[in-house]
C-alpha positions in Angstrom: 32.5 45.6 68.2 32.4 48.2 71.1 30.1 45.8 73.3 33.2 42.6 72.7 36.1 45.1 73.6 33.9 46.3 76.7 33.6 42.9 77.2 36.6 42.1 77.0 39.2 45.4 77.6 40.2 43.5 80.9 43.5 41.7 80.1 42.7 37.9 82.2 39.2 38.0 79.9 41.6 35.8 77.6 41.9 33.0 80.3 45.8 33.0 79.1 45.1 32.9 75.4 46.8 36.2 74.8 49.7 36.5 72.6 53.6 36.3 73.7 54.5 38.4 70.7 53.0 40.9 68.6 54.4 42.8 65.7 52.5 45.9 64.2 53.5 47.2 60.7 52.4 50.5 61.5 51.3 51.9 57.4 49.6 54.8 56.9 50.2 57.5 58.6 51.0 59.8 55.3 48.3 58.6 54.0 45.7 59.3 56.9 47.3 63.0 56.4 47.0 63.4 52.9 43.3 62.5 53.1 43.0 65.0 55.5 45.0 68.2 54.1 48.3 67.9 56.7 51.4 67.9 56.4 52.7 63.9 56.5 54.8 65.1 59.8 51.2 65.2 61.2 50.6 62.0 60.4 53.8 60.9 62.3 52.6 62.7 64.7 49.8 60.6 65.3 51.2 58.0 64.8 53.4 58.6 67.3 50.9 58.7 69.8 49.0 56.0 68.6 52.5 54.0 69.3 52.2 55.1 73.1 48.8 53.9 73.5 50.1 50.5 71.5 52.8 49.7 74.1 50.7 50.9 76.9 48.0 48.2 75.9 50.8 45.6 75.2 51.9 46.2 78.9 48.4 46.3 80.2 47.8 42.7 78.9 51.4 41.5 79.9 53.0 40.9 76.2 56.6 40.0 76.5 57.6 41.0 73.0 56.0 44.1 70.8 57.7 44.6 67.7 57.1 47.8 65.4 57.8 48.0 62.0 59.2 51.7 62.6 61.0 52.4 59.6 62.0 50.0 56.6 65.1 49.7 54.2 63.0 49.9 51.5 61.8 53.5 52.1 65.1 55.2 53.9 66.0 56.7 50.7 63.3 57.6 49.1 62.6 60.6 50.9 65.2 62.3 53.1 62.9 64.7 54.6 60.7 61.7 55.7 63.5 60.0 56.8 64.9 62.5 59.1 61.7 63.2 60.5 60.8 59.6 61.8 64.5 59.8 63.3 63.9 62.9 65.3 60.5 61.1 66.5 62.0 57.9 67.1 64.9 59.6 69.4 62.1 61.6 71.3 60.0 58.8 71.6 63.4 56.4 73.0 63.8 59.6 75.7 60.4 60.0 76.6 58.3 57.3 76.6 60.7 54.5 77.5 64.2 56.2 79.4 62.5 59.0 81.2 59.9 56.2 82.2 61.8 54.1 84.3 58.8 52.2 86.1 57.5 50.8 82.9 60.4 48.3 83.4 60.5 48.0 79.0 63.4 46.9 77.6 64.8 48.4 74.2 65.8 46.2 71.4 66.7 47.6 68.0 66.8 44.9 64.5 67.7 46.7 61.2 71.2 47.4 59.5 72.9 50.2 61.2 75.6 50.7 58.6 74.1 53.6 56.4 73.2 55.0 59.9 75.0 58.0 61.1 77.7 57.3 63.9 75.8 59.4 66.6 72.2 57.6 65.7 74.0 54.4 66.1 74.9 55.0 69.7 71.6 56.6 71.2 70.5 53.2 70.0 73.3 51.2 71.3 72.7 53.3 74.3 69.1 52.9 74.6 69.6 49.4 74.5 72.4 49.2 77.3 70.2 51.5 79.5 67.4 49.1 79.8 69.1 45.7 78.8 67.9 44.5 82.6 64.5 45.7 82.7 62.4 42.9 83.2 58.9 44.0 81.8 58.0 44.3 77.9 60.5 44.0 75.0 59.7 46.6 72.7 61.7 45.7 69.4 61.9 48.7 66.8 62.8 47.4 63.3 64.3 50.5 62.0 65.8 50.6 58.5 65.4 46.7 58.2 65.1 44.5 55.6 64.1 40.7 55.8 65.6 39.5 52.6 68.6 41.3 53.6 68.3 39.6 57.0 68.3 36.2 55.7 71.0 36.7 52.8 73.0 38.0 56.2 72.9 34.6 57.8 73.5 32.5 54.7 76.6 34.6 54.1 77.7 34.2 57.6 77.1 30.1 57.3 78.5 30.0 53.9 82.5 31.6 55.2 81.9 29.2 57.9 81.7 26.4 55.4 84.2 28.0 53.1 86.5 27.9 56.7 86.1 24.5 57.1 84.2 24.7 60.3 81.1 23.7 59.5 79.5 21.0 56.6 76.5 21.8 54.4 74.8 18.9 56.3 75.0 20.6 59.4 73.0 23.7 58.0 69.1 23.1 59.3 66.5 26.1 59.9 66.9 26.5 63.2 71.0 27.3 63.0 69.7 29.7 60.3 67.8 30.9 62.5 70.2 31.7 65.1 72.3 33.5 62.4 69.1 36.6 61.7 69.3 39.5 63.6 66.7 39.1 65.5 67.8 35.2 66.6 67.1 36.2 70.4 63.5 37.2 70.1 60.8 34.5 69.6 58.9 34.1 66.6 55.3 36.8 66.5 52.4 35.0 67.4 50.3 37.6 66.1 51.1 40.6 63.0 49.0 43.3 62.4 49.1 45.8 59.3 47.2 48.7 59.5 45.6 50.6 56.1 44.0 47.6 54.4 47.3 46.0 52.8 47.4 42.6 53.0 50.8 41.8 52.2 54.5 42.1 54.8 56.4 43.9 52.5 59.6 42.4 53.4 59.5 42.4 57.0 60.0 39.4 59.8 59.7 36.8 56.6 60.9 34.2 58.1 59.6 34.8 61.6 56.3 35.0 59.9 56.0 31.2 59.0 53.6 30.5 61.6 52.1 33.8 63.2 48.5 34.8 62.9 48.0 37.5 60.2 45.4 40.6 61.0 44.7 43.3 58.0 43.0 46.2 59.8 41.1 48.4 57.0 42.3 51.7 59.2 45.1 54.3 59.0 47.7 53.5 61.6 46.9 56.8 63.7 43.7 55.4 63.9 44.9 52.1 65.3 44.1 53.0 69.5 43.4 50.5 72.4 40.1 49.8 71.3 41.4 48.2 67.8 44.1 46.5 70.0 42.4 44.5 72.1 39.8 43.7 69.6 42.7 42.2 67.7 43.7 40.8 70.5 40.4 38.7 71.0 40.2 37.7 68.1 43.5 36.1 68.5 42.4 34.1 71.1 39.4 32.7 69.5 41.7 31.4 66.7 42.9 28.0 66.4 46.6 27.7 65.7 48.1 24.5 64.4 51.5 25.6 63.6 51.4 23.3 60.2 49.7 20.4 62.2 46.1 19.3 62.4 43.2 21.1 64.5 42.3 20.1 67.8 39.0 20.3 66.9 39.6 18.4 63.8 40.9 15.6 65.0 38.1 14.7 67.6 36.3 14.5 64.3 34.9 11.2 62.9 36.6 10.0 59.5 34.6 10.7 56.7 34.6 7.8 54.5 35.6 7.9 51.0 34.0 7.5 47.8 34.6 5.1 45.5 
């Protein structure tokens, strides 16, 4: 493994076959404390950090989209000490890894209901988000306190009152104007998700964005996830053959095997 990302740890080693979009669900980090004796809020800690070296790789191969599962829906109530620790983290990391850092060009974009949010959270985000709205260089999306079932009830709801309104028939509904309706409807579809600490399952997030991405299950703790595992990802990524639903390439140059009667 260290001799491939050596190899391959310079970013136009992929010949282009590096993702557009990556999302990281980033589990593990109280875990990879417990097993050590810390307190979980050093496990955030790290994982803090091991977010900085994760955008700093995204940038170094020219991603246009990272997305981080930061913080679900799921788990913002069942601990209100956790909670209000990833929030203090998340604000310091908004201040000093992306506003304070002007000439990394990122732009902020937040996905996740904001309503059980407290007023002065919700505008440092909106904030964030107007600050570097025309930045140019990655889009780091932070799903904080999101929910994709939640998402997609959101947009049938919306397209059901139009209906109900008379603006719109059932006919008319099709997956890509549900689509436009998610939260999310102005950022493309992840080529490539990666879940840290040996899950193998989304648990609820970007399901319907998910229909066609490449799925990674790294067997590490997500402070352990550094550029090393990145990239490695990364190149495995580009040795993979994606059909989107459609045939291989390579399959199709095949000859027809004849059947058996």
């Amino acid at each position: 493994m260290e001799t491939k990302v050596g190899e391959l740890a310079r970013a136009d080693a992929f010949l282009g076959l590096t993702p557009r979009h990556v999302a990281l669900i980033m589990d593990g980090t109280g875990a990879w404390a417990t097993a050590r004796g810390l307190p979980r809020i050093e496990g955030y800690l790290r994982g803090l950090e091991a977010l900085r070296d994760a955008m700093r790789t995204a940038i170094d191969f020219g991603l246009s989209f990272l997305t981080v599962d930061f913080f679900s829906a799921e788990k913002a109530f069942q601990s209100h000490e956790d909670a209000q620790d990833l929030l203090a983290l998340l604000i310091r990391f908004i201040h000093d890894d992306v506003l304070a850092q002007p000439m990394a060009n990122v732009r902020l974009r937040f996905v996740g209901a904001r309503a059980h949010l407290a007023l002065d959270v919700i505008e440092r985000l909106q904030e964030a988000e107007r600050l570097t709205q025309a930045n140019s260089g990655l889009t780091l999306v932070i799903a904080f306190n999101y929910d994709a079932r939640q998402e997609i009830a959101g947009a049938v709801r919306a397209l059901a009152e139009q209906v109900a309104q008379g603006h719109l028939s059932p006919e008319d509904i099709s997956t890509g104007l549900i689509a436009a309706h998610l939260g999310a409807a102005d950022i493309p579809d992840p080529d490539l998700i990666i879940r840290t600490s040996g899950e193998q399952r989304l648990s609820n997030f970007f399901l319907w964005q998910a229909a066609y991405a490449e799925f990674m299950f790294l067997p590490i703790y997500w402070p352990e996830f550094d550029k090393a595992a990145f990239v490695a990802a990364i190149a495995e990524y580009a040795g993979r053959d994606r059909r989107f639903g459609g045939v291989s390439a390579c399959r199709s140059r095949n000859k027809k095997i004849p059947l058996r009667g």
